[in-house]
DOGU-487038 format. One line per field, with one value per residue: x, y, z of N, C-alpha, C, O in turn; residue in three letters; residue number from 1. Coordinates in pm, 1 decimal. Layout:
BEGIN
n.X = (X, ...)
n.Y = (Y, ...)
n.Z = (Z, ...)
ca.X = (X, ...)
ca.Y = (Y, ...)
ca.Z = (Z, ...)
c.X = (X, ...)
c.Y = (Y, ...)
c.Z = (Z, ...)
o.X = (X, ...)
o.Y = (Y, ...)
o.Z = (Z, ...)
code = (ALA, ...)
pos = (NUM, ...)
END
This chain:
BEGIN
n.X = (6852.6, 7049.3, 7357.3, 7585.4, 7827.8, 7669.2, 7431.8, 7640.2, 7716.5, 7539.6, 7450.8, 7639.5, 7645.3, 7379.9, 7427.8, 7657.9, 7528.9, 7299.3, 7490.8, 7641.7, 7419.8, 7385.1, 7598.5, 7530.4, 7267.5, 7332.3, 7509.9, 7617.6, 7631.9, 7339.0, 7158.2, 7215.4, 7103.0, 6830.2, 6771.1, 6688.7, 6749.5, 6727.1, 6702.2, 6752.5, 6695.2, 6733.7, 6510.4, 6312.4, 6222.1, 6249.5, 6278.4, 6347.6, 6531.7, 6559.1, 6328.5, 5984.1, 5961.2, 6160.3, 6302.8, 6554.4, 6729.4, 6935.6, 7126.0, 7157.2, 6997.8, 6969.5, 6830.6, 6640.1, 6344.3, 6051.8, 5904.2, 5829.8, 5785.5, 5677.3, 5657.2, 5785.0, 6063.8, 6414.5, 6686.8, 7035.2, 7240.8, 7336.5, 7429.8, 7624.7, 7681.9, 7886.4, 8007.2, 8274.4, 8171.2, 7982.3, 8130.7, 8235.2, 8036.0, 7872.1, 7900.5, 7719.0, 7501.3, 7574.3, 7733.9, 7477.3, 7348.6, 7550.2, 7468.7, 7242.8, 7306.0, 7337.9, 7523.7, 7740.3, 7815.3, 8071.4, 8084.2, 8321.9, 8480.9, 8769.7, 9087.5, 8957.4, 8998.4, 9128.0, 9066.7, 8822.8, 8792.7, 8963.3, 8798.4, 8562.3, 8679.9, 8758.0, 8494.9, 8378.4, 8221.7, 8058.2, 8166.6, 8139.4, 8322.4, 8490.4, 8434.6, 8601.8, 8558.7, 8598.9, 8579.9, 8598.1, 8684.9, 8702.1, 8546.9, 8352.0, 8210.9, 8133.7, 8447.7, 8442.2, 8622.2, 8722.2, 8877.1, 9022.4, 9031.2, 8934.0)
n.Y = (6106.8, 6382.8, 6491.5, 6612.1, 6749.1, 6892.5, 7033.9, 7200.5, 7372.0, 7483.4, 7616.7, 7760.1, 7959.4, 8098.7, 8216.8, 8429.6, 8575.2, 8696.8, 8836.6, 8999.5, 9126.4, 9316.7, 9478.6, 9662.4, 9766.4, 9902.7, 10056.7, 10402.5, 10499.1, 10350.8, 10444.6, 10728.1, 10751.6, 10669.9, 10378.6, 10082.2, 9699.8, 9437.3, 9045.0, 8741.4, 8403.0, 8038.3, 7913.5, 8126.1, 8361.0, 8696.7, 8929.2, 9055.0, 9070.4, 9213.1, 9088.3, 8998.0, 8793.4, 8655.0, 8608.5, 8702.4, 8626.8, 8756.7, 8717.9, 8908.4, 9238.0, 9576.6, 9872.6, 10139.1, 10268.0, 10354.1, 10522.8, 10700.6, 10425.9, 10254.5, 9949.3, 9875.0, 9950.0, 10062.8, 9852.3, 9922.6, 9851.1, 9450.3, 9174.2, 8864.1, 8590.2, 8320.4, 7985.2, 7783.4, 7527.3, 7610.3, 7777.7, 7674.2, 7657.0, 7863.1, 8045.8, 8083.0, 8189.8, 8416.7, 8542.5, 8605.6, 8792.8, 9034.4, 9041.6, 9264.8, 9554.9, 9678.6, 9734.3, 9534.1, 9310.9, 9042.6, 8793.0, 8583.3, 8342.4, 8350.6, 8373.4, 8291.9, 8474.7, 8499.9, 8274.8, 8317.7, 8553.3, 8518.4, 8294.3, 8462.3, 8680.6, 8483.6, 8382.0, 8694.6, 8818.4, 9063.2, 9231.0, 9425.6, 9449.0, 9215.2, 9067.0, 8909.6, 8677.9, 8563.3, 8396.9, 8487.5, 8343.5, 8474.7, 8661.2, 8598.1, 8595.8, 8704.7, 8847.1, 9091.5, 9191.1, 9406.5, 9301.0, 9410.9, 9337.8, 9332.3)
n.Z = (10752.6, 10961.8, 10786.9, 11012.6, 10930.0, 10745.4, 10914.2, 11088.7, 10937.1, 10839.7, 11031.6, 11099.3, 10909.7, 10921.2, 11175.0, 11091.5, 10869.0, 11053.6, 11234.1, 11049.7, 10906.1, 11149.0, 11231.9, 10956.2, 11030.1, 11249.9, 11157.1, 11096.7, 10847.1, 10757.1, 10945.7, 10864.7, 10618.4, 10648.9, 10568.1, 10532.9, 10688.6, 10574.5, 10637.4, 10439.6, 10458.9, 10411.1, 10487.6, 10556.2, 10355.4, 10278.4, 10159.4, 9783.7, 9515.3, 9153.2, 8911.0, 8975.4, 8812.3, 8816.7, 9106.0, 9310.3, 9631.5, 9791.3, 10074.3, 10251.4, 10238.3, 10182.5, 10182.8, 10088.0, 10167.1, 9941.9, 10064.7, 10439.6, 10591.2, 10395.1, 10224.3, 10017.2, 9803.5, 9727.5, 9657.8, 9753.4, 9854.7, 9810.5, 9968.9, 9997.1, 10171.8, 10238.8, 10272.6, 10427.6, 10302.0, 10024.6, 9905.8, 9642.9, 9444.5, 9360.4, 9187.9, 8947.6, 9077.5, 9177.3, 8979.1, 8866.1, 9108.4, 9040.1, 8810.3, 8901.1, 8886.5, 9145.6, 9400.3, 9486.2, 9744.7, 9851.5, 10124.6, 10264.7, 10431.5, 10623.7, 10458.8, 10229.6, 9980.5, 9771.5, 9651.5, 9563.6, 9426.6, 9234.0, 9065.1, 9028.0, 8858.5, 8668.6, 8545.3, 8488.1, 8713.5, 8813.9, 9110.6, 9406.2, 9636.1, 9842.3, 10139.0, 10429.5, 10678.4, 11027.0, 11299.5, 11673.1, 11945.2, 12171.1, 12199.9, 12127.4, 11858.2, 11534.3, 11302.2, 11107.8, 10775.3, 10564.2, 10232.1, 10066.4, 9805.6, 9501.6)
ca.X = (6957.4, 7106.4, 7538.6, 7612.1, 7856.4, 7560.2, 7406.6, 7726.7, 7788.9, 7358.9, 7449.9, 7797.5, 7573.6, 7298.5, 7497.6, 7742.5, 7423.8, 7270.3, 7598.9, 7655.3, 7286.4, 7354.7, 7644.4, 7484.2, 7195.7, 7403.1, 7601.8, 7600.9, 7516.7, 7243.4, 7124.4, 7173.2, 7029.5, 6680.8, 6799.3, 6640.0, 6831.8, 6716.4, 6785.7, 6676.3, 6723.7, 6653.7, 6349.2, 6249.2, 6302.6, 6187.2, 6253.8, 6410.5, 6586.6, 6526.3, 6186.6, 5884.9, 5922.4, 6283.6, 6317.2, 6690.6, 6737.0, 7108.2, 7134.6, 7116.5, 6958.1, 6992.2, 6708.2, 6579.5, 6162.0, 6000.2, 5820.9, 5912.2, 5675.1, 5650.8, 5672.8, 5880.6, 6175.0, 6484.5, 6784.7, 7150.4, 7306.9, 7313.7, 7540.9, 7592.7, 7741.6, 7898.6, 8085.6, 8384.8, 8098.1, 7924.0, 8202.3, 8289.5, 7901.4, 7746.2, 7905.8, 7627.3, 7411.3, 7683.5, 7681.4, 7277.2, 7343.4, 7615.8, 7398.7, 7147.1, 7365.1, 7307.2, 7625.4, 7731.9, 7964.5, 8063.8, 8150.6, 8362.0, 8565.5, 8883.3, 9176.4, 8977.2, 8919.3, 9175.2, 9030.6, 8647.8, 8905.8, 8953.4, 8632.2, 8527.6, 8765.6, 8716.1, 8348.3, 8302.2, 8156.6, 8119.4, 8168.4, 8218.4, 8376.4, 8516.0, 8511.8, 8596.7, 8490.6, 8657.6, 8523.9, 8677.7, 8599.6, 8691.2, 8425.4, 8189.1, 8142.6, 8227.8, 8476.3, 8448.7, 8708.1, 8756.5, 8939.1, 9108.7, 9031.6, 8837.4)
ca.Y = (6127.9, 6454.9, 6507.7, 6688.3, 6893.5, 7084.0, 7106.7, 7292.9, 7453.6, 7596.1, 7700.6, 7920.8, 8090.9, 8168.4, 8315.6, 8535.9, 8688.7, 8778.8, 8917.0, 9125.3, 9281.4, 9379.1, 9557.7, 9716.3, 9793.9, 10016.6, 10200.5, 10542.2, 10480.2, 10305.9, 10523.5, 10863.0, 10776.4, 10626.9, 10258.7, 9917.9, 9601.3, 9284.1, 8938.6, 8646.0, 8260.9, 7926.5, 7906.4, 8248.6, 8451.7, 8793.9, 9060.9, 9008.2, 9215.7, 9164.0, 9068.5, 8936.0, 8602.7, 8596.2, 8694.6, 8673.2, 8640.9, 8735.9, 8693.6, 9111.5, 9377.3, 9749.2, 9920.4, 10262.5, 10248.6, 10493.1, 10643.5, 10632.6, 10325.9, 10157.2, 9803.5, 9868.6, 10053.5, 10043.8, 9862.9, 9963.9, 9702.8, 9361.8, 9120.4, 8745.1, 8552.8, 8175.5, 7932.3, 7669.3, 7433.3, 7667.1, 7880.6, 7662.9, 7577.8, 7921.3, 8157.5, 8117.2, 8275.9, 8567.3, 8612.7, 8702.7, 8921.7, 9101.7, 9145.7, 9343.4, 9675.9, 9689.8, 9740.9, 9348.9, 9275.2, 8909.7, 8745.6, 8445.6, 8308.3, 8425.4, 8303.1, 8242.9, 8625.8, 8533.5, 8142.8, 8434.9, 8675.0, 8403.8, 8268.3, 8622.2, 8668.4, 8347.0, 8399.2, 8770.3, 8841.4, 9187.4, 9201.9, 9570.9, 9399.2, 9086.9, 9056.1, 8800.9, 8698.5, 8453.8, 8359.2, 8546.9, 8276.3, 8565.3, 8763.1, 8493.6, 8687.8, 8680.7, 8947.4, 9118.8, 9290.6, 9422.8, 9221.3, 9499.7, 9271.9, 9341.4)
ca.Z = (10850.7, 10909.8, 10812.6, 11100.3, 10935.6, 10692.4, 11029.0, 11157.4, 10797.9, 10842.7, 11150.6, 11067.1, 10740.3, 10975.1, 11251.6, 10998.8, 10846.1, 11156.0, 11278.4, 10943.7, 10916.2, 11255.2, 11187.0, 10915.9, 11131.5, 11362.7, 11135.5, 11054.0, 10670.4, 10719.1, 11007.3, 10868.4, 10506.7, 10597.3, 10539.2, 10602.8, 10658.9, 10558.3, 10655.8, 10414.8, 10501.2, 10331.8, 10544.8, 10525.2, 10244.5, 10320.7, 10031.3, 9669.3, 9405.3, 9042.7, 8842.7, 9021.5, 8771.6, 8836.8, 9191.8, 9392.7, 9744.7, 9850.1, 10210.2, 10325.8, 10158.3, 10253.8, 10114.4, 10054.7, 10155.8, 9875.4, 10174.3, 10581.6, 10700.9, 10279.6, 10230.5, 9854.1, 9777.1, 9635.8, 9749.6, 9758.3, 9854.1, 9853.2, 10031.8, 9980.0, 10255.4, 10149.5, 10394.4, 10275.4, 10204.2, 9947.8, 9816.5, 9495.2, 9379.7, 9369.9, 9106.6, 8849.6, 9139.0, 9222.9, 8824.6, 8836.7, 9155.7, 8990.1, 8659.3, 8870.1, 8896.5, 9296.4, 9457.6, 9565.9, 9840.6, 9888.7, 10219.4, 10242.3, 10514.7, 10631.7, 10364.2, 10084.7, 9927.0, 9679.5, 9599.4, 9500.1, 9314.9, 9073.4, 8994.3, 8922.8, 8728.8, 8559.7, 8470.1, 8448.9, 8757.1, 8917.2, 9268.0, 9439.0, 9766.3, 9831.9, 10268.9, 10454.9, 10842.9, 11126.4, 11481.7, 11739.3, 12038.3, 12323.2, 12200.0, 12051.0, 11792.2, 11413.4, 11263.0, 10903.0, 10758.1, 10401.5, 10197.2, 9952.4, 9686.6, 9358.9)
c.X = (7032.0, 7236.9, 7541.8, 7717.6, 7788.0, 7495.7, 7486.7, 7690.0, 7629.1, 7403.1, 7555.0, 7709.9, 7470.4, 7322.4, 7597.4, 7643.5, 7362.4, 7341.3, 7640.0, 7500.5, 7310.7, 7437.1, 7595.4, 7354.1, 7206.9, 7474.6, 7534.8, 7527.4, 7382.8, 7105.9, 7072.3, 7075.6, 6865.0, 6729.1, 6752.0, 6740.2, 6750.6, 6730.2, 6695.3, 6731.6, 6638.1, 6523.9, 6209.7, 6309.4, 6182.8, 6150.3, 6363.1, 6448.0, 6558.9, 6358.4, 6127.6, 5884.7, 6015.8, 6370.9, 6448.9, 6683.1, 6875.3, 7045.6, 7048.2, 7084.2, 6922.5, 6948.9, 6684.0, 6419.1, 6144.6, 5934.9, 5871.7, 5782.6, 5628.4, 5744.1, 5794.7, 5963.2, 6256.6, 6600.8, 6906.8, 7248.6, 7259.8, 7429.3, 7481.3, 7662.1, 7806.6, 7980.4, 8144.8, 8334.1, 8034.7, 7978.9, 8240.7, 8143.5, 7821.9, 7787.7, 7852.0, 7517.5, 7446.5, 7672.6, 7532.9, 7259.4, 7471.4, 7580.7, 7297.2, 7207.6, 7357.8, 7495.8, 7640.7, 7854.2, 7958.1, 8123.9, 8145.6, 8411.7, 8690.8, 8989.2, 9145.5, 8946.7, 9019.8, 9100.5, 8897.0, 8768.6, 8943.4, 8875.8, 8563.0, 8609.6, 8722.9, 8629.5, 8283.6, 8244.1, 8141.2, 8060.0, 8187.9, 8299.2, 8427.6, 8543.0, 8470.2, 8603.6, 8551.1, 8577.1, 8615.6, 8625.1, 8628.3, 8586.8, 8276.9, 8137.0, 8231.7, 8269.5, 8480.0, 8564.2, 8719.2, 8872.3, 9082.8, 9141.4, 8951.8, 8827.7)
c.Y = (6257.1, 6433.4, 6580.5, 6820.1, 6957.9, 7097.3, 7240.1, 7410.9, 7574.8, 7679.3, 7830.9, 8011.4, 8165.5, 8266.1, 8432.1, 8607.8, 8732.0, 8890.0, 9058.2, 9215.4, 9340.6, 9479.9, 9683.6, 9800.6, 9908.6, 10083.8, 10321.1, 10592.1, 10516.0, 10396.8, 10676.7, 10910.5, 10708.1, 10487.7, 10183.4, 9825.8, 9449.7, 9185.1, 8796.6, 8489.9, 8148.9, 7933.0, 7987.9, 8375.3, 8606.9, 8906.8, 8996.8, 9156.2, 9100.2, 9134.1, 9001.8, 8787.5, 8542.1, 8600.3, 8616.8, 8709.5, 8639.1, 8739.0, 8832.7, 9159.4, 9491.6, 9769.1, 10026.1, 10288.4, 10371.9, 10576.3, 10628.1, 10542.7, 10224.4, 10067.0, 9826.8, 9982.4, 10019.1, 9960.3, 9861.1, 9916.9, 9540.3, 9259.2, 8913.4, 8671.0, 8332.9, 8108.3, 7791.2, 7583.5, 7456.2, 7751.0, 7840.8, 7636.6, 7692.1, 8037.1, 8166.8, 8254.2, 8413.5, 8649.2, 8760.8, 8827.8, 9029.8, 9192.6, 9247.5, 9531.7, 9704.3, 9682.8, 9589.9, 9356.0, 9095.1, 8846.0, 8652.2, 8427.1, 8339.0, 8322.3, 8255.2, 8356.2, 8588.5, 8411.4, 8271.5, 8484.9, 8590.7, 8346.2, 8377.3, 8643.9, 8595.0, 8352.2, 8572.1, 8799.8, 8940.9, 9205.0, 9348.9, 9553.4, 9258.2, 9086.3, 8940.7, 8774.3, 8587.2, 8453.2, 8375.2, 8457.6, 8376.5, 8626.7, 8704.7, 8557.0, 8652.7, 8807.4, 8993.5, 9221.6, 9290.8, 9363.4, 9328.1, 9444.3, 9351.3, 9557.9)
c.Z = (10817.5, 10874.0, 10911.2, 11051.1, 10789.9, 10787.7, 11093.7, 11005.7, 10788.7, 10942.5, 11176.7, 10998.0, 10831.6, 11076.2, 11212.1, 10956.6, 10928.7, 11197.3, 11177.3, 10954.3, 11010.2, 11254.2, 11098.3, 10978.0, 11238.0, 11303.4, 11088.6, 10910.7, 10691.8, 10742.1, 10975.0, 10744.3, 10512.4, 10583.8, 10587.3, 10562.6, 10634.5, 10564.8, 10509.3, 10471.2, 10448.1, 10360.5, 10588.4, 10456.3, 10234.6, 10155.7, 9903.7, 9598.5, 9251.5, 8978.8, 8899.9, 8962.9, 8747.1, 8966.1, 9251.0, 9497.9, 9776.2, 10016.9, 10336.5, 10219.7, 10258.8, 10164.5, 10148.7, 10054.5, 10042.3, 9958.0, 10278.4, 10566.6, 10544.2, 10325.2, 10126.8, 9857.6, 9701.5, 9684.9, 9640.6, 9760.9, 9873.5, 9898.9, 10038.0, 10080.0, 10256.8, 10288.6, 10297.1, 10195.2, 10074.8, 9886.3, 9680.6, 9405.1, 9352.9, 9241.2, 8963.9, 8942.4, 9156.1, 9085.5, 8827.1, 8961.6, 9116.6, 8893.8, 8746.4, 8861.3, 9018.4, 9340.1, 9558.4, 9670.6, 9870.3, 9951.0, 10242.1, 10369.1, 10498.1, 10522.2, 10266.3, 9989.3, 9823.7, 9562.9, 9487.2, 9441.4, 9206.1, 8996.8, 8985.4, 8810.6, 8625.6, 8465.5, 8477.7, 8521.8, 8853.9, 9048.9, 9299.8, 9539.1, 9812.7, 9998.9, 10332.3, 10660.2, 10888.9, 11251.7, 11566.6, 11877.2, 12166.6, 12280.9, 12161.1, 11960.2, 11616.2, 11378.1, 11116.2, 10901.4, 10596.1, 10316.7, 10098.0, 9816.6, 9572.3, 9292.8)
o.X = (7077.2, 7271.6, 7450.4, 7714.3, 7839.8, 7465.7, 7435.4, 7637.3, 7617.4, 7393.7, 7553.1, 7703.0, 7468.7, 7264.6, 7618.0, 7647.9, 7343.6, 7298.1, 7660.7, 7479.3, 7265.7, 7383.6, 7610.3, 7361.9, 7121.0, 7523.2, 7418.4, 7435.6, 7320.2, 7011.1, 6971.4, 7007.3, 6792.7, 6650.5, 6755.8, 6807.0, 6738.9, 6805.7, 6572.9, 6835.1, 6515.5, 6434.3, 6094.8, 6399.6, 6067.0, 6053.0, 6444.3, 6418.7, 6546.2, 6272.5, 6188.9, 5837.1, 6021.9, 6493.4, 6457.2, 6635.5, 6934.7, 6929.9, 6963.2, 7134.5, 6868.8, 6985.0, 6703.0, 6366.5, 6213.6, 5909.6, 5967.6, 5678.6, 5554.2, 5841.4, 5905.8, 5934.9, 6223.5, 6630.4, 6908.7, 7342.3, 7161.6, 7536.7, 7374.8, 7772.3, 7727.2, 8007.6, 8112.7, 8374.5, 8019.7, 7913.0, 8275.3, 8157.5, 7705.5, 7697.6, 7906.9, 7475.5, 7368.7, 7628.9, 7506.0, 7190.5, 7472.7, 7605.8, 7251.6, 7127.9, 7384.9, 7570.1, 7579.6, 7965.7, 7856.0, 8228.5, 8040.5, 8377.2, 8738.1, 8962.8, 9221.5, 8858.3, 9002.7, 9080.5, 8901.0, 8845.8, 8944.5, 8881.7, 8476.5, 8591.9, 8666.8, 8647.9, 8161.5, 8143.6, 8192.8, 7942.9, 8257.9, 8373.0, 8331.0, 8661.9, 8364.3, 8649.8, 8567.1, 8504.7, 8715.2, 8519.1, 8566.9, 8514.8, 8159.3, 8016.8, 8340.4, 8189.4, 8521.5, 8595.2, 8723.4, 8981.9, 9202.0, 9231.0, 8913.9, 8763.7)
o.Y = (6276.9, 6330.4, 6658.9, 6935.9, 7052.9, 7216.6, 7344.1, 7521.9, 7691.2, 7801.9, 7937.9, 8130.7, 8288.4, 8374.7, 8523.0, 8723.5, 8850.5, 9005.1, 9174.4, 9329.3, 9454.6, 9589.2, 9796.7, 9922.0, 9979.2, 10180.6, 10331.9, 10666.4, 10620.3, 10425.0, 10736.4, 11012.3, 10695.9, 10503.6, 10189.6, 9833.4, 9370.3, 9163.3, 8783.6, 8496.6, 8149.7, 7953.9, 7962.1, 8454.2, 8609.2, 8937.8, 8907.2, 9275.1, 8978.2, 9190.8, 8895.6, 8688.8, 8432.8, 8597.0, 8494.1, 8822.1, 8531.9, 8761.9, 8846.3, 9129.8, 9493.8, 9718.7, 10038.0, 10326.9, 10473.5, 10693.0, 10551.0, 10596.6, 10128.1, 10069.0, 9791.3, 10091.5, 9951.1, 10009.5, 9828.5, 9931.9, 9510.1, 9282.6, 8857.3, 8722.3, 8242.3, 8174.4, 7731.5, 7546.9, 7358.9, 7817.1, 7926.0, 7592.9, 7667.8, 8112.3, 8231.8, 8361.6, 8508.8, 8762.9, 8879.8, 8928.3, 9124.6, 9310.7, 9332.9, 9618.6, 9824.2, 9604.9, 9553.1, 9406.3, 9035.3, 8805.7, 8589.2, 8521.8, 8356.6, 8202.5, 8189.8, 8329.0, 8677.4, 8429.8, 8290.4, 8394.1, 8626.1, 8345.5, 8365.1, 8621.1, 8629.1, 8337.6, 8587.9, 8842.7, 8928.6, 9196.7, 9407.7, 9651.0, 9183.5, 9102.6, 8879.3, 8853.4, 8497.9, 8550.3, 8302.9, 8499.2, 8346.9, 8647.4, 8741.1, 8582.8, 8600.5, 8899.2, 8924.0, 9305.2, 9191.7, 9398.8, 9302.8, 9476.4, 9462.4, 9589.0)
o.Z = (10704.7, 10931.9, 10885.5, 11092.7, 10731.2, 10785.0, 11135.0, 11012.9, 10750.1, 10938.0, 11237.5, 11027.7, 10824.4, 11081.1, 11292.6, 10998.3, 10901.2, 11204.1, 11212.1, 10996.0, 10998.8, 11272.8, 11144.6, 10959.2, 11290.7, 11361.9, 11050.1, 10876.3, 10672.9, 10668.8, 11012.4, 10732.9, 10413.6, 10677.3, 10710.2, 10459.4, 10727.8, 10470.0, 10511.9, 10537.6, 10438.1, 10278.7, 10624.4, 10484.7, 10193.0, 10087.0, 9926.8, 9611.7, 9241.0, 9046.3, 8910.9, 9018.9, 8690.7, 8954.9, 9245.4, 9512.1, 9788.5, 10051.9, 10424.4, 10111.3, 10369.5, 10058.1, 10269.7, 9950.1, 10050.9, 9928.2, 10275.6, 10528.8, 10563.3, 10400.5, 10166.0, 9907.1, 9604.3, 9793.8, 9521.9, 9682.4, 9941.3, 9843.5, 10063.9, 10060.5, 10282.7, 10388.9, 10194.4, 10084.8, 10001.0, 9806.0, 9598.8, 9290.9, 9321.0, 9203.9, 8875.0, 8899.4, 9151.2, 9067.6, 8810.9, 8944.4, 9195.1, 8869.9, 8670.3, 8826.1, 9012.3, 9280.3, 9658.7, 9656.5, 9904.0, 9900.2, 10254.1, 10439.8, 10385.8, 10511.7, 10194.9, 9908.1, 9740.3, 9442.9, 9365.6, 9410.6, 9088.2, 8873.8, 8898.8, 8691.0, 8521.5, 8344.7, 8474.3, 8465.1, 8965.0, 9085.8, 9217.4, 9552.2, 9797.0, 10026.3, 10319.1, 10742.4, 10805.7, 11273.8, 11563.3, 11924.0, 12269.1, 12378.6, 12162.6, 11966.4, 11591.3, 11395.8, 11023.5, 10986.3, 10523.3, 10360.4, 10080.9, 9738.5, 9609.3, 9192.4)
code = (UNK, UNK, UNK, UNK, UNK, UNK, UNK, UNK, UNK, UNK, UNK, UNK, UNK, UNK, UNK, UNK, UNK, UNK, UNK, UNK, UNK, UNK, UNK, UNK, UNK, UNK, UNK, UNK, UNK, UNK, UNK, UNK, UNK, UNK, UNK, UNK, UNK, UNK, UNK, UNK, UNK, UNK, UNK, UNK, UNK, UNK, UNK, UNK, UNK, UNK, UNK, UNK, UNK, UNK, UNK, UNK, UNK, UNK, UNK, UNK, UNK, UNK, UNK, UNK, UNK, UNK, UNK, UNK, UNK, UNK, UNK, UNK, UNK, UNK, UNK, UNK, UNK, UNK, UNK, UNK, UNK, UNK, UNK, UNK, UNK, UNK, UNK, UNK, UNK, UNK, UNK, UNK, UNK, UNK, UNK, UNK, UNK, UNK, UNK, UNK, UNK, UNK, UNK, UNK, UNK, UNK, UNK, UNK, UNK, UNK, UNK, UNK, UNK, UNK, UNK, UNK, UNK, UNK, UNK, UNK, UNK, UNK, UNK, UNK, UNK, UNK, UNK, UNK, UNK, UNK, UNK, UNK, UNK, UNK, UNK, UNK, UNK, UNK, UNK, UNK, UNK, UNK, UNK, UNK, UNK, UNK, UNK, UNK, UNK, UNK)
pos = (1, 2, 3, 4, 5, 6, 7, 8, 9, 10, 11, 12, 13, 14, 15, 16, 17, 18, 19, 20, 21, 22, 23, 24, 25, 26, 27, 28, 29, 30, 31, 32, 33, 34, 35, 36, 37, 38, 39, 40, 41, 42, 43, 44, 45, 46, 47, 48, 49, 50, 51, 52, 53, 54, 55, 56, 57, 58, 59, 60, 61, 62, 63, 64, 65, 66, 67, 68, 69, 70, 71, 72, 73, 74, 75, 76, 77, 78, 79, 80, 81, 82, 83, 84, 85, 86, 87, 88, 89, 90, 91, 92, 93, 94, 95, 96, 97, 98, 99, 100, 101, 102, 103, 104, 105, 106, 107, 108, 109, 110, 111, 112, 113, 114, 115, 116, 117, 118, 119, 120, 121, 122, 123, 124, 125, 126, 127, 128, 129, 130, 131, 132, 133, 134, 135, 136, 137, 138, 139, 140, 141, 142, 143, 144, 145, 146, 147, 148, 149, 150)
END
């Protein structure tokens, strides 16, 4: 039997990472340096960072192809995306994308960028961004905004 709300709670994580790659997707960055965006998801996990026999899937990756039209490259960023149900259970994982040296950004829901600013803290864990996103229902759309944390 499903809970209905990790049905809802799948369904917020999946629609926030869509919404962010897409962003990313259209900006100027990504655009003017050559950049790929990445989406991964429980049920399809596309590209990884880290060692082939330790491999991590954050949510987005913005990537650097070594050639135009290669499969492998480098990436630049990576971005983790958590929702209220999954924000206190994951900062062993945030740890291991922190250790890889990749520039991390980590997006929470609106009002809790300070609850993450403490459990980093706590355990040591480097973050370059801490932003946090709401549901704008006139626009149907979710909003990110930089947190000015970390």
């Amino acid at each position: 039997m499903y809970d209905n709300n990790d049905v809802l709670d799948s369904l917020v994580h999946t629609m926030v990472v869509g919404q962010s790659a897409n962003t990313y997707r259209n900006s100027k960055y990504v655009l003017d340096n050559g950049l790929l965006v990445e989406t991964n998801f429980p049920s399809s996990k596309k590209r990884y960072v880290g060692g082939a026999s330790n491999p991590l899937y954050p949510d987005i990756i913005i990537w650097k192809p070594n050639f135009p039209g290669a499969s492998s490259g480098t990436a630049v960023i990576i971005e983790e995306i958590e929702t209220n149900k999954t924000l206190y259970n994951k900062s062993d994982y945030w740890k291991k994308l922190g250790d890889t040296g990749i520039t991390f950004f980590l997006v929470v829901p609106e009002g809790k960028a300070n609850d993450v600013l403490n459990i980093i803290k706590q355990y040591g864990i480097r973050v370059d961004q801490i932003q946090t996103y709401t549901y704008n229902p006139t626009t149907k759309a979710y909003i990110f905004k930089n947190s000015g944390l970390v």
